[in-house]
N, C-alpha and C positions, 0 to 999 in steps of 0.2 A: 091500445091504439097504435096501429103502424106508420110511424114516422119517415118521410125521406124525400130528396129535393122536390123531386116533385111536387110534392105539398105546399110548397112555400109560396107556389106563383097563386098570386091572385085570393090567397086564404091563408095571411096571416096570423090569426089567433083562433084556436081551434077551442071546445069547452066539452067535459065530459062530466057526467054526472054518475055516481056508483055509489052502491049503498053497502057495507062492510060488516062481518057479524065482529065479535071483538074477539081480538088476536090474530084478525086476518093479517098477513103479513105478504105486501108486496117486496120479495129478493130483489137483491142488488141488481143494478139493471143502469143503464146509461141511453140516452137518445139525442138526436143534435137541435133537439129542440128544447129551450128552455120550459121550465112548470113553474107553474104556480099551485103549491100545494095547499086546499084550503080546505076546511069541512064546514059545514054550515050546523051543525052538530056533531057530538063527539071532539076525540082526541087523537091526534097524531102522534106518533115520534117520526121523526124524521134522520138518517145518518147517512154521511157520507164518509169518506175514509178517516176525515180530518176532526169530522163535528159530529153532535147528534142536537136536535131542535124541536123542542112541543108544541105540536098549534094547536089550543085551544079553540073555539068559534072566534074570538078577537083574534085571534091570528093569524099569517099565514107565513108559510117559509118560501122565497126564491131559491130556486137551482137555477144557476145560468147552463145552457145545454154543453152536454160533455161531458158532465160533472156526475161519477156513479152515487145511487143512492137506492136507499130502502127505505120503506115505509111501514110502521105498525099500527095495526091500529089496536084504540083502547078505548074499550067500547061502542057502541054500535056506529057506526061513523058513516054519515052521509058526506061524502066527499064530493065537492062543486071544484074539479081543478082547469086553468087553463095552459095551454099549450102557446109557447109563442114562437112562429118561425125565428131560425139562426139566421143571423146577418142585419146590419144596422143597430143593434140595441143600444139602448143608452150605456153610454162606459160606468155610469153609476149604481145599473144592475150588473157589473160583471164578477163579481161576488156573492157565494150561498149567505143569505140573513134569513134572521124572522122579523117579522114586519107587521105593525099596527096595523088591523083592518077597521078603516074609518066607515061610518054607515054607509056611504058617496060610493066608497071601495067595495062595501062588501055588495052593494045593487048592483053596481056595476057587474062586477063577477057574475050572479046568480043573471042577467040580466045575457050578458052574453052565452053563458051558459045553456041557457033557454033558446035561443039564437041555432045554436050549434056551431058557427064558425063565421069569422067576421069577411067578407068579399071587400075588397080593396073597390072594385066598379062601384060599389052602394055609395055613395057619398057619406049619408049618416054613419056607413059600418064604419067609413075610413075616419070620422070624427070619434066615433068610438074608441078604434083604434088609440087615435092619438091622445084620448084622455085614461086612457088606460095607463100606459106606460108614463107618462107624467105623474099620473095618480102613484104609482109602482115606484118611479124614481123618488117622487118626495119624500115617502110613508116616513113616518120614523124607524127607526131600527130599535127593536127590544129586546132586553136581555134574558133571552132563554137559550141561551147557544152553552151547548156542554163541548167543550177542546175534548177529545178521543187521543190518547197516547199512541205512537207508532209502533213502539217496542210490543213483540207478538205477546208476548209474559203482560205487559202493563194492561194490551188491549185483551185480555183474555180475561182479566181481574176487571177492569171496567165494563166489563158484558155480564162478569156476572154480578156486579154492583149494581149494573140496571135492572136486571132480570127480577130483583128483590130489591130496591132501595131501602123500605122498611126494617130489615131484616134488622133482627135487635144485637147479630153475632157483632162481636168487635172485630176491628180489622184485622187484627193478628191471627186471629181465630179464619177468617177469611182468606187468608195469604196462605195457609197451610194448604199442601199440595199445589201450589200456584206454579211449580217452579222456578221464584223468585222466595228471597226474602222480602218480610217486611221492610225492611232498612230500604232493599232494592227497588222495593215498588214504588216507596214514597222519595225517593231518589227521583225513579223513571216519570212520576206523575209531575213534580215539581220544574224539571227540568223539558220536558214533552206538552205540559199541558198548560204551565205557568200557573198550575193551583196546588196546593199542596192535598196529599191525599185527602185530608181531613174537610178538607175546604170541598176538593171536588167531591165528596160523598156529600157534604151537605148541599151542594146545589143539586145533586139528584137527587137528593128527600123532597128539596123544594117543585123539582120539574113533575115527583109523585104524587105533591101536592096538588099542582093543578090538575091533574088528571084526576082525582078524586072531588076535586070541587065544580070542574066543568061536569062532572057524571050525577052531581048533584050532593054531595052526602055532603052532612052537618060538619061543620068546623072540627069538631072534639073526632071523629071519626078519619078527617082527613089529617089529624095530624098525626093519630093511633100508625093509618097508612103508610105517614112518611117515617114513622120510628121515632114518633116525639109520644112519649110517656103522659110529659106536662102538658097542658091546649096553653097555656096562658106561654112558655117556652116555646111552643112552635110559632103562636101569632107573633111573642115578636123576631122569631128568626123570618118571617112571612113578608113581615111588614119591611125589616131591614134587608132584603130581596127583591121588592115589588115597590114597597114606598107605600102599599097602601093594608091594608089588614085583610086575612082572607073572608072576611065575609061582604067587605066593600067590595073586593075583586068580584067574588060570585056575581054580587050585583051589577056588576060592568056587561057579563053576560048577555 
């Protein structure tokens, strides 16, 4: 979709619907219009230079517009995203989250989306409108935000940490030809990303975990995924992540 002023007068929130085979990957890309990146099945990853963010169907990530990012998908993904003109936002979107999609939220979405783009003249569009972005401002914020390291070395080891989270190699085993040491990486991760390496590899087993469980597969299979050996060791690294255990999660779906 081609974005630009023009767009803004009079068709504020624009809705696109696209259906993704898995591994599509939209490249890094920037627009001065905010997204709202949301699938109504399937998984996302979401990055920007700073973060990376999984939307599961509960969820959805803000981009406020400006802001480069890419999208993966992981597996089939029908993706419901909206588009919101720049200028006026609420200052409480002006930061990338992920964000709880409340039933309220997620009609809405698919609701406008159906729509194709909201006219400011329609009275209703413009109530719409304005319950959109209240709805947006309030969400809660959920923790599936991965911090990305700046250091080219550290972001070159956390790409290929996403690329396999599962992978059973140990880290050192993994640093080799990095050109970094180990010492250096968990130096650069600690200090760049405020987790220590160990930490951040365990939140992306966690972030592989839901992409394994929103696609459907049994607890014991999603945690084979994430590089957990034990299922009874991965539910409670799951549980002390989410708060809730992965087979309660699936059922939140």
């Amino acid at each position: 979709m081609r974005q630009n002023a023009r767009d803004v007068d009079g068709f504020p929130v624009r809705g696109l619907a696209v259906t993704y085979r898995d591994r599509a990957r939209l490249d890094r890309h920037t627009h001065p219009w905010a997204q709202l990146v949301y699938a109504a099945s399937g998984t996302m990853r979401v990055s920007t230079p700073d973060a990376a963010w999984l939307a599961p169907p509960t969820r959805a990530i803000w981009v406020p517009g400006g802001v480069p990012h890419e999208i993966e998908m992981r597996g089939t993904v029908a993706m419901r995203t909206l588009y919101l003109a720049p200028g006026g936002a609420d200052p409480r979107l002006s930061d990338c989250r992920a964000i709880e999609v409340a039933p309220l939220l997620r009609e809405l979405i698919l609701h406008v989306v159906k729509l194709g783009m909201l006219d400011t003249d329609a009275p209703a569009h413009a109530r719409l409108e304005a319950l959109l972005l209240d709805l947006l401002a309030d969400a809660a914020t959920v923790p599936f935000e991965l911090p990305l390291p700046a250091d080219p070395r550290a972001r070159a080891f956390a790409d290929r940490l996403l690329a396999d989270p599962g992978a059973e190699a140990s880290l050192a085993d993994l640093a080799r030809g990095s050109g970094a040491s180990l010492r250096t990486l968990q130096r650069l991760f600690l200090t760049q990303t405020a987790l220590s390496l160990e930490a951040w590899r365990g939140r992306a087993r966690m972030q592989q975990a839901v992409v394994s469980l929103s696609n459907g597969a049994p607890v014991t299979e999603a945690a084979l995924d994430a590089g957990y050996q034990s299922p009874s060791a991965f539910i409670a690294a799951f549980k002390r992540a989410f708060g809730v255990t992965p087979a309660r999660w699936r059922g939140s779906l």
